[in-house]
N, C-alpha and C positions, 0 to 999 in steps of 0.2 A: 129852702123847703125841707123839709124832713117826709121820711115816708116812713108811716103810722101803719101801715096797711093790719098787721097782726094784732095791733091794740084796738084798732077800728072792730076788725071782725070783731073781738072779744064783744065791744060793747053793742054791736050789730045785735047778736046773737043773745046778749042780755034781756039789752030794751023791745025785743019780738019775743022775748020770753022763748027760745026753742034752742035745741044742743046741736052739738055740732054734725051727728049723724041725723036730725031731721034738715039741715042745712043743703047735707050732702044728697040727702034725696031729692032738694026742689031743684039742685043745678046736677043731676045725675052725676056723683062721685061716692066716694065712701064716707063715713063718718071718719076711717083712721087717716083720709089721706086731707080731710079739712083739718083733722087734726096737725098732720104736718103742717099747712100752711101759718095755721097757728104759732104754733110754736116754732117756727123756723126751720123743719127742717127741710122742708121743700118749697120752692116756690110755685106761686098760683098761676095758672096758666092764662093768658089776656083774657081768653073767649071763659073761662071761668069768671076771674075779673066782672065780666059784660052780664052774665048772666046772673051774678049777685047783686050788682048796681038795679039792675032792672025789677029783679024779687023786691030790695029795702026801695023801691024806687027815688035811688039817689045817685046824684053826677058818679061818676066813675072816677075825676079825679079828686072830688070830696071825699071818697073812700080810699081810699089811698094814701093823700095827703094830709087827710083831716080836717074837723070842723072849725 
């Protein structure tokens, strides 16, 4: 399995049509630190993870792992 998690957001964040600082407001974080997760340079914390899955309501490891 490969973990997609950063290309996932990308396209999460596409197809809901919103950026990455309206992202960070619905799971209370920043715009620049969704940006990290993005682009690598931080990783997403699990209880973040849970809290994105539940907003796109979708599996937690489909987001991750991919479609």
């Amino acid at each position: 399995m490969t973990y997609n998690l950063k290309e996932n957001l990308r396209f999460l964040l596409s197809v809901n049509n919103i950026n990455q600082s309206e992202l960070g407001d619905l799971i209370g974080s920043s715009g620049k630190t969704v940006s990290n997760w993005i682009n690598g340079v931080a990783n997403t914390p699990l209880e973040k993870l849970i809290l994105i899955s539940k907003e796109f309501d979708i599996p937690l490891d489909t987001m991750v792992f991919g479609y």
